[in-house]
KOLRONU-703024 format. One record per residue: residue number from 1; residue in three letters; x, y, z of N, C-alpha, C in turn. Coordinates in steps of 0.1 Angstrom, whole numbers, always signed. Layout:
// residues N
+-----+------+-------+-------+-------+-------+-------+-------+-------+-------+-------+
: pos : code :  n.xx :  n.yy :  n.zz : ca.xx : ca.yy : ca.zz :  c.xx :  c.yy :  c.zz :
+-----+------+-------+-------+-------+-------+-------+-------+-------+-------+-------+
: NUM :  ALA :     X :     Y :     Z :     X :     Y :     Z :     X :     Y :     Z :
...
+-----+------+-------+-------+-------+-------+-------+-------+-------+-------+-------+
This chain:
// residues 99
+-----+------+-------+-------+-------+-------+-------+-------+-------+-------+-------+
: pos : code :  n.xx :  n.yy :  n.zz : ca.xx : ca.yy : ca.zz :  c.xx :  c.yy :  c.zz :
+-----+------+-------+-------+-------+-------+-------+-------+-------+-------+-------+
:   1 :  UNK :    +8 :   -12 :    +0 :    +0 :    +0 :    +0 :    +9 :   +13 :    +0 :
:   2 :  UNK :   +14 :   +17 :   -13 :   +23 :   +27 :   -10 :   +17 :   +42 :    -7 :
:   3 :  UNK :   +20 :   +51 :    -5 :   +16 :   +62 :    -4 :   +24 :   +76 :   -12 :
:   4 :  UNK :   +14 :   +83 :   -14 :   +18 :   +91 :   -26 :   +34 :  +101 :   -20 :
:   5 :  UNK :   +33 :   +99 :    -7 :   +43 :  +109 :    +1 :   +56 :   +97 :    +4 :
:   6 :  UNK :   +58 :   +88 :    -2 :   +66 :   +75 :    +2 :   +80 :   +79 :    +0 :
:   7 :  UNK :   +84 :   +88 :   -10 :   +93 :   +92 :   -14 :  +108 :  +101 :    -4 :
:   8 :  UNK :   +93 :  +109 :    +4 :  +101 :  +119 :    +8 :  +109 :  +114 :   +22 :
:   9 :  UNK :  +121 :  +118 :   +21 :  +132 :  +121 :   +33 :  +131 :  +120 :   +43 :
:  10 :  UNK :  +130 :  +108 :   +54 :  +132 :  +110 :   +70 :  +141 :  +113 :   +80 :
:  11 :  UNK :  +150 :  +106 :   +77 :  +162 :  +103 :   +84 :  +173 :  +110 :   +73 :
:  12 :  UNK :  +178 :  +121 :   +72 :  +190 :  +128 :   +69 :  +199 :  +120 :   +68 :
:  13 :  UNK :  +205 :  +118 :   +78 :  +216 :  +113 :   +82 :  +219 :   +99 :   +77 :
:  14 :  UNK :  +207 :   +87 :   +76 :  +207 :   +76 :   +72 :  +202 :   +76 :   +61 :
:  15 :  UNK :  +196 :   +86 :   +54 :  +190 :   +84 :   +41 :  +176 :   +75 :   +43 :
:  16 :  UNK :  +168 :   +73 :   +53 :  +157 :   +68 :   +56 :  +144 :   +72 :   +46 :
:  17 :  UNK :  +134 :   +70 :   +36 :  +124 :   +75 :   +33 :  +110 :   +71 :   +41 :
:  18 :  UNK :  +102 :   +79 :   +42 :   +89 :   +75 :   +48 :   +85 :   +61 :   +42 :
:  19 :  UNK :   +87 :   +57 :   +31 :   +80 :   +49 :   +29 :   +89 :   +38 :   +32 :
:  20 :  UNK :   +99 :   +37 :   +35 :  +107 :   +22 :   +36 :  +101 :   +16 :   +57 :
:  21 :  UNK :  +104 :   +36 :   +61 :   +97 :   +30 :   +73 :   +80 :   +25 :   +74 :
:  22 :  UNK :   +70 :   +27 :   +61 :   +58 :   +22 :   +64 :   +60 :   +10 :   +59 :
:  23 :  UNK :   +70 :    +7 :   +52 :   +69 :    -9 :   +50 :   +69 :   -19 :   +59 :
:  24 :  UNK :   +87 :   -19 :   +65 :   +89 :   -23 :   +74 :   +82 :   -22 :   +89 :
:  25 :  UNK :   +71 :   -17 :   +87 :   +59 :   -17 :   +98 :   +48 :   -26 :   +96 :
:  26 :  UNK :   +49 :   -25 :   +83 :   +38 :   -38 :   +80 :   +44 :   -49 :   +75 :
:  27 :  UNK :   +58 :   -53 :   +72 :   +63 :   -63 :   +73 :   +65 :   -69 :   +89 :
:  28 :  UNK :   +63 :   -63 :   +97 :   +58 :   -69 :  +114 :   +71 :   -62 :  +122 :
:  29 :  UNK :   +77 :   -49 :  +120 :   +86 :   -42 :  +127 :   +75 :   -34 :  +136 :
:  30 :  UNK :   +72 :   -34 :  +147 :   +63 :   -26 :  +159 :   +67 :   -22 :  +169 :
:  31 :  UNK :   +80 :   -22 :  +169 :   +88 :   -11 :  +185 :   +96 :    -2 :  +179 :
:  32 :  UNK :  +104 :    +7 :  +179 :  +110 :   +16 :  +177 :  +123 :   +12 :  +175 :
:  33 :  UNK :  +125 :    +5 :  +183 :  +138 :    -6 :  +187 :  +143 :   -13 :  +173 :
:  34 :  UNK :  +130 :   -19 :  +168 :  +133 :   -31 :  +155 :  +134 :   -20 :  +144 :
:  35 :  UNK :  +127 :    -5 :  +146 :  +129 :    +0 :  +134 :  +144 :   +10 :  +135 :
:  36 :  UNK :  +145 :   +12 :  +143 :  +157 :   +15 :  +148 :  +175 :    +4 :  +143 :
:  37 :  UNK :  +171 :    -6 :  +144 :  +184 :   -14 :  +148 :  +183 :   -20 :  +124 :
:  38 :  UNK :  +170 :   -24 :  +124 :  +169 :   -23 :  +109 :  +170 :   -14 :   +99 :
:  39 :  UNK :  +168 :    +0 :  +103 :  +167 :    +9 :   +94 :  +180 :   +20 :   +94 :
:  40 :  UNK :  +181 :   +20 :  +106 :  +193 :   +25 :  +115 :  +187 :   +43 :  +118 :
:  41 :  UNK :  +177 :   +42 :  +115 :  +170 :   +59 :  +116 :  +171 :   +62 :  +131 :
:  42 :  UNK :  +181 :   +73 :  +134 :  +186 :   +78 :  +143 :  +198 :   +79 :  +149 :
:  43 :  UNK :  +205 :   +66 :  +141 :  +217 :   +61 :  +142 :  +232 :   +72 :  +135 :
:  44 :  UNK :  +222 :   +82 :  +128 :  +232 :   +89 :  +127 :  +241 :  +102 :  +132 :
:  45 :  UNK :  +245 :  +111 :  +123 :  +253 :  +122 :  +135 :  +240 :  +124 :  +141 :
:  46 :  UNK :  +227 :  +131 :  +141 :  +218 :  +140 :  +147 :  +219 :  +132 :  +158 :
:  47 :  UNK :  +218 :  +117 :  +158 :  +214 :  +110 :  +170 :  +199 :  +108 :  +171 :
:  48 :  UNK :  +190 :  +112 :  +159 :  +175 :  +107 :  +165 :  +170 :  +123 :  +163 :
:  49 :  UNK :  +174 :  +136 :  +169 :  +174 :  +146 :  +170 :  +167 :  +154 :  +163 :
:  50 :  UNK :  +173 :  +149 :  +146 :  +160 :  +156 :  +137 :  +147 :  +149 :  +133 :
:  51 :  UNK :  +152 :  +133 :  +135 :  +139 :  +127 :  +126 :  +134 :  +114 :  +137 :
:  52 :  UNK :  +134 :  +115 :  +150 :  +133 :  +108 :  +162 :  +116 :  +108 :  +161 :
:  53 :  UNK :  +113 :  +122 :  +163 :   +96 :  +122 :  +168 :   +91 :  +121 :  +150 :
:  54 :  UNK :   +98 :  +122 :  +143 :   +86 :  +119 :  +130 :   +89 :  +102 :  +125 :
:  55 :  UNK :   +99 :   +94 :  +128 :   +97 :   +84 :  +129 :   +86 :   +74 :  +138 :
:  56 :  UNK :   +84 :   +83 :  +150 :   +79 :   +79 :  +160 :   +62 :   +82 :  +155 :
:  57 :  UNK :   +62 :   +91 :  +146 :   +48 :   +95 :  +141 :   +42 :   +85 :  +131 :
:  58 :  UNK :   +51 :   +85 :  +122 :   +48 :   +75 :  +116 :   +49 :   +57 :  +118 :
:  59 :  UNK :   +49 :   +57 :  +128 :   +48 :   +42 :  +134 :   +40 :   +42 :  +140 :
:  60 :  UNK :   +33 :   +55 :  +145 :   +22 :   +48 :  +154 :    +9 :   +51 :  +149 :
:  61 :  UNK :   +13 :   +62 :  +132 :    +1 :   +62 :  +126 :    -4 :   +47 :  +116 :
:  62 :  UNK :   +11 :   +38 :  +116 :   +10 :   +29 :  +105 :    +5 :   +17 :  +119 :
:  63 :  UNK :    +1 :   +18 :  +126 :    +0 :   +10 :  +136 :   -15 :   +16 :  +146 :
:  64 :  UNK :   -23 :   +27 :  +142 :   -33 :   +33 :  +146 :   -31 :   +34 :  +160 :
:  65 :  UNK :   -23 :   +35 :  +168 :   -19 :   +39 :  +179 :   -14 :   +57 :  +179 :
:  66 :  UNK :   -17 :   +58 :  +194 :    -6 :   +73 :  +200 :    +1 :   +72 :  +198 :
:  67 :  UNK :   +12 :   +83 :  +197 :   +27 :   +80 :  +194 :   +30 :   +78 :  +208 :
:  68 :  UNK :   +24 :   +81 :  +225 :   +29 :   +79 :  +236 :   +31 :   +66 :  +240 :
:  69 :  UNK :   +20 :   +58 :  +231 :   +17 :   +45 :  +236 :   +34 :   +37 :  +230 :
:  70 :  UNK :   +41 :   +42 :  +222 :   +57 :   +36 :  +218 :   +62 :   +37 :  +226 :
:  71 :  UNK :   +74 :   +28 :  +233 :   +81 :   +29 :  +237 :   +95 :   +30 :  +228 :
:  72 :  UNK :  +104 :   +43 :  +236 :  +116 :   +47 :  +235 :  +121 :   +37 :  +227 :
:  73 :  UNK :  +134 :   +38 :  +215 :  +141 :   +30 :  +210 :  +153 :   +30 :  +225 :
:  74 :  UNK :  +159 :   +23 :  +222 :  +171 :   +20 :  +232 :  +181 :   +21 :  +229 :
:  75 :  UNK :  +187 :   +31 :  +233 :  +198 :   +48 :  +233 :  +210 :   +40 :  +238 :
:  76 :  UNK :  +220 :   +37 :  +231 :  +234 :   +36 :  +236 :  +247 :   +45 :  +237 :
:  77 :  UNK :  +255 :   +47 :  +243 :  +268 :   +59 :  +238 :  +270 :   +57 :  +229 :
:  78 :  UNK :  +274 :   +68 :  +220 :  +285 :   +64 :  +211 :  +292 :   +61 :  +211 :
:  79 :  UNK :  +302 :   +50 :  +205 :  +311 :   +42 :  +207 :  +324 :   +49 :  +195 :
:  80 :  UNK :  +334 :   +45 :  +196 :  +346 :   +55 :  +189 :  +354 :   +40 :  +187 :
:  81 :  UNK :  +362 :   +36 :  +177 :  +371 :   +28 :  +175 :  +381 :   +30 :  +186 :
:  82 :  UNK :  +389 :   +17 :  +191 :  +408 :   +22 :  +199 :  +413 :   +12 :  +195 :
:  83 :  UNK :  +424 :   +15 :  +192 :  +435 :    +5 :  +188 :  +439 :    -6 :  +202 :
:  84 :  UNK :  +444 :   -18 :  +192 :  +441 :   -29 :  +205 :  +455 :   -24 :  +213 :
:  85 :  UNK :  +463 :   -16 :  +208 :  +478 :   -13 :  +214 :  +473 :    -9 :  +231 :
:  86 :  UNK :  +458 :    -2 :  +233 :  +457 :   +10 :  +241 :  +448 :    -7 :  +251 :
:  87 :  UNK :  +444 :   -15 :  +249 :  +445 :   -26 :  +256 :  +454 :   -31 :  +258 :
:  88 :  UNK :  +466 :   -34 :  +247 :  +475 :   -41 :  +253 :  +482 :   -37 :  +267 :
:  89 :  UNK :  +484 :   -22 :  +267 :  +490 :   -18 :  +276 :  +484 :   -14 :  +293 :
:  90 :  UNK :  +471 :   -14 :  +289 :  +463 :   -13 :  +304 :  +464 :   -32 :  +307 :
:  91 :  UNK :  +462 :   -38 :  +301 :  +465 :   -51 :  +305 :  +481 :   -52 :  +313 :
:  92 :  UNK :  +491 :   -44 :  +311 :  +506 :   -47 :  +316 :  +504 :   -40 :  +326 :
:  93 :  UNK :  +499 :   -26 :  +325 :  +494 :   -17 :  +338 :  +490 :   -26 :  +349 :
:  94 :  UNK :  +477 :   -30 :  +347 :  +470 :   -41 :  +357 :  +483 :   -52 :  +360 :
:  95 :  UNK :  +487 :   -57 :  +353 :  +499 :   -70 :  +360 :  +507 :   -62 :  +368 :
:  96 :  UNK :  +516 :   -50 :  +368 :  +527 :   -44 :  +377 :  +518 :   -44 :  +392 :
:  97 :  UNK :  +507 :   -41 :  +391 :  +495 :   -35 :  +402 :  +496 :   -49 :  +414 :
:  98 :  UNK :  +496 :   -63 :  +406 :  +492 :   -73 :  +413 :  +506 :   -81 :  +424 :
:  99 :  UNK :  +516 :   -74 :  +413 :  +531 :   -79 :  +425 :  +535 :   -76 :  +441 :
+-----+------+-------+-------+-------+-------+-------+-------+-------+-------+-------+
């Protein structure tokens, strides 16, 4: 059931369109979480920030629900790459500690 608005832009950051998120709502994605971790909508720089509450709109319009009745997707830090060097060495740290 596509909709004539399917096209346009949700997620910036991820390149998300409304319509991939109305699909994946009727393909049986119903928490925020599953559209979150599949779509990655919010996952980018903004963090959710620009297109958080209109994702949240459209899932709970494709689902005839409030958008209050959703619960929150589940928010992690951002995580940064480190070289395994910067383990190796807190590992030798910890051994001097234990003599």
């Amino acid at each position: 059931m596509p909709g004539p608005d399917d096209d346009v832009l949700i997620c910036r950051c991820e390149e998300i369109t409304k319509g991939e998120i109305r699909r994946d709502v009727h393909d049986g994605m119903w928490t925020m979480t599953e559209i979150r971790r599949y779509l990655r909508t919010g996952m980018g720089l903004c963090q959710g920030q620009t297109c958080g509450k209109l994702v949240k709109g459209i899932v709970a319009r494709e689902l005839g629900i409030s958008p209050a009745e959703l619960e929150p997707a589940t928010s992690r830090v951002p995580m940064r790459p480190i070289e395994m060097c910067v383990f190796a060495n807190e590992e030798k740290e910890g051994m001097g500690d234990e003599k």
